[in-house]
C-alpha positions as CSV (number, residue, x, y, z in Angstrom):
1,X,7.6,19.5,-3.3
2,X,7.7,23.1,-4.6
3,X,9.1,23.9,-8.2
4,X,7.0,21.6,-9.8
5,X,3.8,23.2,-11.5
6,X,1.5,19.6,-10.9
7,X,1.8,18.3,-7.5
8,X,1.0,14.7,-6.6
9,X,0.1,13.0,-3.4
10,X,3.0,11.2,-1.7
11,X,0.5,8.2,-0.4
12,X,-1.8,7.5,-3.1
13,X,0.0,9.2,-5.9
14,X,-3.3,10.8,-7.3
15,X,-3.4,15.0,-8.3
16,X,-3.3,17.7,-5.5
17,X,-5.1,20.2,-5.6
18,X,-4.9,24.0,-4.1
19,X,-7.1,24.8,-1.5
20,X,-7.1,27.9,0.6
21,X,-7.4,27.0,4.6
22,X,-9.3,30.0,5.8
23,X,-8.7,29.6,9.4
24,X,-5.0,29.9,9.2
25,X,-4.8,31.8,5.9
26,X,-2.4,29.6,3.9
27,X,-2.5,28.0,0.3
28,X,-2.5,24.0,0.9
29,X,-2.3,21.5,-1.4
30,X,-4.8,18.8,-1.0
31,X,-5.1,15.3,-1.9
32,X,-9.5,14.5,-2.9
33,X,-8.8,10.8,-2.6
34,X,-7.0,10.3,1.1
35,X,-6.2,12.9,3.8
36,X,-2.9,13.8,2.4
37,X,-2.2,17.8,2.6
38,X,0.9,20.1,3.0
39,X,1.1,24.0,3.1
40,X,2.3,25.4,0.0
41,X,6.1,27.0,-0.4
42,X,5.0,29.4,-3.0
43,X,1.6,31.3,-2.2
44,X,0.7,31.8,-5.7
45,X,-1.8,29.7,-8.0
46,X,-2.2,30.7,-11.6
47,X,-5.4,30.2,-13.6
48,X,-4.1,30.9,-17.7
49,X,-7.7,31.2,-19.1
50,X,-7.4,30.2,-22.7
51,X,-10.4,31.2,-24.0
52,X,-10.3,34.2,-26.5
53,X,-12.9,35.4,-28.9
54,X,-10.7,34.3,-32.1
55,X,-12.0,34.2,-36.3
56,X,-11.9,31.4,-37.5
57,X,-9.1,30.5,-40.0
58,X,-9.3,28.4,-42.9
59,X,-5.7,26.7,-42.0
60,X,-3.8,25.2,-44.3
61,X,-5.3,25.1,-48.1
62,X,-2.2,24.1,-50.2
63,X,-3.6,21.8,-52.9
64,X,-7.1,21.9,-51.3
65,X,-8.6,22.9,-54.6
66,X,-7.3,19.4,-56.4
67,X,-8.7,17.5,-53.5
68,X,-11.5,15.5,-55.4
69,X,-12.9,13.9,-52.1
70,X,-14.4,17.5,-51.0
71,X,-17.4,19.0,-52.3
72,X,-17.4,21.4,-54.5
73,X,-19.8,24.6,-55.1
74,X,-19.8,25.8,-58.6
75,X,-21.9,28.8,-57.7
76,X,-19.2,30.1,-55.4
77,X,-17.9,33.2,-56.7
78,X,-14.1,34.2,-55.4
79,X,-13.4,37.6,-53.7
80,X,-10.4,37.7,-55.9
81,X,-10.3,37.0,-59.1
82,X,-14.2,36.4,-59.9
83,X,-14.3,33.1,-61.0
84,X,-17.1,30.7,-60.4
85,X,-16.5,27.3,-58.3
86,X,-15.3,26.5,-55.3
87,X,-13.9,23.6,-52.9
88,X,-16.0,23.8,-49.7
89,X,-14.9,22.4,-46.1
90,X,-15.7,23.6,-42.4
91,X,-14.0,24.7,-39.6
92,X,-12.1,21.9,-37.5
93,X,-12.2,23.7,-34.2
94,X,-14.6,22.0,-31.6
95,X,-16.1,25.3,-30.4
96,X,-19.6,25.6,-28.8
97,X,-19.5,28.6,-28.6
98,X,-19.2,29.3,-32.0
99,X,-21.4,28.7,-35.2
100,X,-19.6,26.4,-37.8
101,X,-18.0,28.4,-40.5
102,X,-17.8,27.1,-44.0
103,X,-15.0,27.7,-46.0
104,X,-14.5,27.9,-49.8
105,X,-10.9,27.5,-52.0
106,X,-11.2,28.4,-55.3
107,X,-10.7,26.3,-58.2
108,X,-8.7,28.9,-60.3
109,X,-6.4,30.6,-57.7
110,X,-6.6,28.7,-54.9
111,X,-7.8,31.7,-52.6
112,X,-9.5,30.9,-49.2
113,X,-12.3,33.0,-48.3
114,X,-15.7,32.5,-46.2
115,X,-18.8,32.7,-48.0
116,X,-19.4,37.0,-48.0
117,X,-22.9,37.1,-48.1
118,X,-22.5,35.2,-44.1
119,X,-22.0,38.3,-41.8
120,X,-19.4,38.1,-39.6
């Protein structure tokens, strides 16, 4: 059973999971639904944390700014080239850790750009 980075129970079929048997000092794998356990080959168990303090990013804003279903913000002034009115949308990501971020496209050069007077 070793080689394979999700193991499964060979009675029930359900997940196995790594616990550490203290008494003997070994990595087992052990099933949480019957009694099923074996000691591990490989005495290694990775935990890749994916959480990373990341800005957000507008994504993908080709064509945004002819989009007529989004609201649009014609006191939004652009970074770039000055002009007045914006496409508005918000962050996609599903973070609870973050505050939404609104993001504006505007309407004469299509540049993507958080609202400046929001501190990030």
């Amino acid at each position: 059973m070793s080689g394979e980075s999700i193991q499964f129970c060979t009675e029930c079929n359900n997940l196995l999971y790594p616990r550490a048997d203290e008494e003997r000092k070994v990595l087992m794998y052990a099933c949480r639904n019957c009694d099923f356990e074996y000691q591990a080959t490989d005495p290694c168990v990775y935990k890749n944390d994916l959480f990373t303090v990341t800005k957000e990013q507008a994504g993908v804003t080709e064509d945004v700014n002819k989009d007529i279903t989004l609201p649009r913000d014609s006191e939004a002034s652009c970074p770039r080239c000055h002009h007045d009115g914006g496409v508005t949308f918000q962050d996609q990501g599903k973070r609870k850790e973050t505050r939404m971020t609104l993001f504006y496209v505007c309407l004469q050069c299509g540049h993507a750009y958080v609202d400046p007077g929001v501190p990030q």
